[in-house]
C-alpha positions as CSV (number, residue, x, y, z in Angstrom):
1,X,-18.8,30.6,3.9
2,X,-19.4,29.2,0.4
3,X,-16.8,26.3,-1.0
4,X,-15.1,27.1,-3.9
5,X,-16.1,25.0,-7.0
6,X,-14.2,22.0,-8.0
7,X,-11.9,21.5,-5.2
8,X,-11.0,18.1,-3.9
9,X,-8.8,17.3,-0.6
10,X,-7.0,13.8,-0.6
11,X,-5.7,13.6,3.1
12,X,-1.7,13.3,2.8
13,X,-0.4,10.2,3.8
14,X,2.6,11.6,5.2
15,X,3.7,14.2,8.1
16,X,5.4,16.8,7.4
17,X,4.4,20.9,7.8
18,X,0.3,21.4,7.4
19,X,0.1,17.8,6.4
20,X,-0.7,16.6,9.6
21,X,0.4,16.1,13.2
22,X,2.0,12.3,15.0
23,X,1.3,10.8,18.2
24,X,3.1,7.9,19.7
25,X,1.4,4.6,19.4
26,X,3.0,3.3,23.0
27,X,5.9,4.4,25.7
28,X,9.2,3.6,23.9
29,X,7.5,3.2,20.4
30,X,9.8,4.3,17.3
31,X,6.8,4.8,14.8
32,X,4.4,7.6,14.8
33,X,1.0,7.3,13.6
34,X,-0.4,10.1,11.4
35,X,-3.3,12.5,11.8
36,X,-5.1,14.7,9.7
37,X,-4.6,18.5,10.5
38,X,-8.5,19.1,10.2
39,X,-7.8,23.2,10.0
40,X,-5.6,22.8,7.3
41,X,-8.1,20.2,5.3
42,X,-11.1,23.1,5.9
43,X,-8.5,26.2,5.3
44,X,-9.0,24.6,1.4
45,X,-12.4,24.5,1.4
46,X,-12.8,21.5,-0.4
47,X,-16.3,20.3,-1.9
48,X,-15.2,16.4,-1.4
49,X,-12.3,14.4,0.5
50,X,-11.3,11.3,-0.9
51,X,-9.4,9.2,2.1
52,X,-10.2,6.1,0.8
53,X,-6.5,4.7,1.2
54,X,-5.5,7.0,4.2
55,X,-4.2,5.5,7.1
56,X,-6.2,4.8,10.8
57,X,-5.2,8.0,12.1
58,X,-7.3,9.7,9.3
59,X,-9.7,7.0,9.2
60,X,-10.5,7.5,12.9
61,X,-11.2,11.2,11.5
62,X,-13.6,10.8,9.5
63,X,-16.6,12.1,11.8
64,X,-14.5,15.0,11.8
65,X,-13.6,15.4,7.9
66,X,-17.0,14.7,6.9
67,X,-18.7,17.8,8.9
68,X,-16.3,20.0,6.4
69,X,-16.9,18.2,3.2
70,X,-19.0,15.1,1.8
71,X,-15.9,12.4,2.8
72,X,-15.0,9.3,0.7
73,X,-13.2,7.0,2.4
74,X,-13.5,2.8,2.6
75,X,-16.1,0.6,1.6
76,X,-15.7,-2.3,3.6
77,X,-12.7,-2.0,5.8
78,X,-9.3,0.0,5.9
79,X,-7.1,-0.7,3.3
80,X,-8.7,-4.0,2.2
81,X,-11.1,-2.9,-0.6
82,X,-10.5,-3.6,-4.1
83,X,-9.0,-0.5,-5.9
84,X,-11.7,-1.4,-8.4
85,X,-14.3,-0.8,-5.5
86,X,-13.0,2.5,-4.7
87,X,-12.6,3.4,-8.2
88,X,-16.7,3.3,-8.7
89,X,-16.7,4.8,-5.0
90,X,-14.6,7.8,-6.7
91,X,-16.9,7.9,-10.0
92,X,-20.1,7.9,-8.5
93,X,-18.7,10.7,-6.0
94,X,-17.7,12.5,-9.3
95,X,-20.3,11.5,-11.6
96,X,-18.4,10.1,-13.6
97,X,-19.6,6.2,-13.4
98,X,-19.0,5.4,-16.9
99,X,-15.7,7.1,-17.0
100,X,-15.2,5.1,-13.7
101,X,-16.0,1.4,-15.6
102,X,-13.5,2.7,-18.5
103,X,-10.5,2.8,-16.5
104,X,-11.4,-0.3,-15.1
105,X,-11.7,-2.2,-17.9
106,X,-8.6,-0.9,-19.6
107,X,-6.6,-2.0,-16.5
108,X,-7.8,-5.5,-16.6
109,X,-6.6,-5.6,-20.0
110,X,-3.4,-4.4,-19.2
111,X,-3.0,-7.3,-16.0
112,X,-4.3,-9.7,-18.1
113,X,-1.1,-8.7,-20.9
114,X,1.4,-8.6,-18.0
115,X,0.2,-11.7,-16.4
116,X,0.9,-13.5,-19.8
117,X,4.1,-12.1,-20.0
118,X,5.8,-13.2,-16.9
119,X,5.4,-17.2,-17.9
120,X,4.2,-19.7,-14.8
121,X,3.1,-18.8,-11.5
122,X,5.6,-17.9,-8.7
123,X,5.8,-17.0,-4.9
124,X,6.6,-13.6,-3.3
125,X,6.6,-11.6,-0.6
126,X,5.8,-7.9,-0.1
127,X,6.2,-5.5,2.8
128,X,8.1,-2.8,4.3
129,X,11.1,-2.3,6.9
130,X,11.0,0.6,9.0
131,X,12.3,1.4,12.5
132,X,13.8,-1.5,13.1
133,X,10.7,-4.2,12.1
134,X,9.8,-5.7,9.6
135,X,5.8,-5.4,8.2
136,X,4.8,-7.9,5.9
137,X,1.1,-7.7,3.5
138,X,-0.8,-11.1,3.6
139,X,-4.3,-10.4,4.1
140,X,-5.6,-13.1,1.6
141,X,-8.8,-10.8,1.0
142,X,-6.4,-7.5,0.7
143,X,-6.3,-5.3,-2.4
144,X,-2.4,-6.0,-2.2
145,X,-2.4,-9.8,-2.3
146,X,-5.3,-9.9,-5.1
147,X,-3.1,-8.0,-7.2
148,X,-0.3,-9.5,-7.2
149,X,-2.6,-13.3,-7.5
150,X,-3.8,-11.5,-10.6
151,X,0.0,-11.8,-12.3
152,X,0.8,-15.0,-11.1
153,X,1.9,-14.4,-8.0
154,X,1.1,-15.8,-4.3
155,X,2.3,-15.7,-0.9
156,X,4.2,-18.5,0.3
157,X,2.2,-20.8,2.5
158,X,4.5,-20.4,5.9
159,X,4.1,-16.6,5.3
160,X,0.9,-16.9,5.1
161,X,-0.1,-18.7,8.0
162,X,1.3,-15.6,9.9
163,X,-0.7,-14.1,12.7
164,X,-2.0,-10.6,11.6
165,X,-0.9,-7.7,13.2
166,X,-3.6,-5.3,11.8
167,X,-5.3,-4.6,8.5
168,X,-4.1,-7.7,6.7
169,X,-0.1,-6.8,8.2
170,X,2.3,-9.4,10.1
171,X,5.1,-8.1,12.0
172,X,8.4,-10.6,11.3
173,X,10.6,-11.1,14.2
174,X,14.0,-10.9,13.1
175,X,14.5,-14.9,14.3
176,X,12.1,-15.1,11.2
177,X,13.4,-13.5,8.2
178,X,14.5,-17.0,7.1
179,X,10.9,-17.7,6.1
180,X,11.8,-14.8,3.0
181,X,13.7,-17.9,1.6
182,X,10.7,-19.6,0.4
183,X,9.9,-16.8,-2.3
184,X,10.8,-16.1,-5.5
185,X,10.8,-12.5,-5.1
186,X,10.8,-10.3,-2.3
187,X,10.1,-6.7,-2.2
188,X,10.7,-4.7,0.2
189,X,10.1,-1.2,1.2
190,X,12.7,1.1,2.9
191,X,12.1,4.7,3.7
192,X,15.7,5.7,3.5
193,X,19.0,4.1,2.2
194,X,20.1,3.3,5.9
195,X,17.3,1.4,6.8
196,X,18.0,-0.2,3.3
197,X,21.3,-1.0,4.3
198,X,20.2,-2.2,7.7
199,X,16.9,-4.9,6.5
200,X,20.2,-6.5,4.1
201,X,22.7,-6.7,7.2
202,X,19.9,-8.5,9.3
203,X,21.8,-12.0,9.8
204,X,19.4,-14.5,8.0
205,X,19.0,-11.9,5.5
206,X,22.5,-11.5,4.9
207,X,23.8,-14.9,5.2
208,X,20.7,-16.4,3.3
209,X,20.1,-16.3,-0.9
210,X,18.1,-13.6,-1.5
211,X,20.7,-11.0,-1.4
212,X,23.4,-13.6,-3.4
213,X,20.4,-14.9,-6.5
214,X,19.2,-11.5,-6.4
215,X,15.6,-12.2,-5.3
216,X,15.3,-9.0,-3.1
217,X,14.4,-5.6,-4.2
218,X,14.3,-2.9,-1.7
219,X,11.3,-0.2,-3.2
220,X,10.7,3.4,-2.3
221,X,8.3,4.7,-0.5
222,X,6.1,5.7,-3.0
223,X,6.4,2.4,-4.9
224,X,5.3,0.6,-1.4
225,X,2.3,2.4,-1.3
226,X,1.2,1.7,-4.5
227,X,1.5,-2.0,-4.0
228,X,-0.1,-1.8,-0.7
229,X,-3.2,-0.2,-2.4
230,X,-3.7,-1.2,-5.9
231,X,-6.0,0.5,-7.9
232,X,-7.2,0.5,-11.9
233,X,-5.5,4.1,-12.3
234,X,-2.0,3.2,-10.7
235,X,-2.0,-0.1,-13.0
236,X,0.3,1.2,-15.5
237,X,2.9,2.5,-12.7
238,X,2.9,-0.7,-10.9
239,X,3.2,-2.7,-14.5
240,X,6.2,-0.4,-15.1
241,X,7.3,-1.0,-12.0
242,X,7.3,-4.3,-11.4
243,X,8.5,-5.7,-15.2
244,X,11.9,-5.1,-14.2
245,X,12.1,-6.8,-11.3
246,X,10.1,-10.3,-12.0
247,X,12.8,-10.4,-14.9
248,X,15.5,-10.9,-13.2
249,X,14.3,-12.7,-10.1
């Protein structure tokens, strides 16, 4: 059966009904990992699929995806290309190279304004708390960490000599939230308000000065995964953001 014209799947990154279906990741695990619902994807008859953020449980997919539609997804490895990389990725898949370049080049412009507004360089730490854990993002190569170098911005040294977990993540043992001390900022991602409440009841986060100095920010979900894949077009979000909160940490 003929596609229809101009149609274009992105892969959610969340469960939910027809977005997907969730295994378990081990006996007793608390997180599920997501999967694309391939008859749903090909019930919309989509003439491309952009994954090129999605998660492993799309990425391992792909095969899959691509024998529906022509499939964008990374360049070099999961959720460490530079949004700029995927952005010509998602032109040239479009034909829309020059139009590509354009956005780029306005969102350099726009870092390059922000980065002179927020004054001297200073540390920070970015990740999420779900489930009981805390994931931090410190791949020194990740689109994440590159961003944020591009304002100013680093990782401190002791969080970055963290083993990786997987794609440029650390899991932080509770005995090691005291290492959150040594930034200036830390953002944190919650998925609900009790899981909020819980990351700031930990003990060394509680007793420690992030909470009192106001140096933690707990994010939403959406605002987590724009930081944890920064791209040209999302620029202006993040900026938005993000102005905020390095102005009063």
């Amino acid at each position: 059966m003929p596609r229809s014209s101009g149609r274009c799947a992105t892969p959610p990154r969340r469960t939910g009904p027809g977005a997907g279906s969730t295994r378990r990741c081990r006996p007793g695990c608390r997180h599920s990992i997501p999967s694309p619902d391939i008859e749903a994807v090909a019930a919309l008859r989509p003439d491309l699929i952009l994954m090129t953020t999605a998660q492993p449980g799309y990425a391992a997919a792909y095969p899959r995806l691509a024998t529906i539609a022509p499939t964008v997804s990374y360049r070099h490895a999961l959720l460490q290309d530079a949004g700029e990389d995927l952005t010509r990725m998602i032109g040239a898949a479009l034909g829309r190279a020059d139009a590509a370049e354009a956005l780029i080049a306005r969102s350099d412009a726009a870092l390059a304004r922000f980065r002179a507004e927020l004054g001297p360089d200073r540390r920070y730490v970015f990740g999420q708390y779900a489930a009981g854990t805390t994931y931090l993002v410190t791949a020194p190569d990740g689109p994440s960490v590159r961003f944020f170098e591009r304002i100013g911005l680093t990782v401190p040294p002791a969080v970055a000599a963290l083993p990786p977990w997987q794609a440029g993540i650390v899991q932080l043992p509770d005995e090691q939230l005291g290492l959150l001390d040594d930034a200036d900022v830390v953002l944190i991602g919650v998925p609900t308000d009790g899981e909020g409440r819980e990351f700031t009841t930990r003990p060394l986060v509680a007793r420690g000065p992030l909470v009192r100095e106001g140096r933690l920010h707990l994010l939403s979900v959406a605002d987590s995964a724009l930081l944890l894949t920064p791209n040209p077009a999302s620029t202006p979000a993040l900026i938005e953001t993000l102005r905020p909160l390095l102005e009063t940490s």
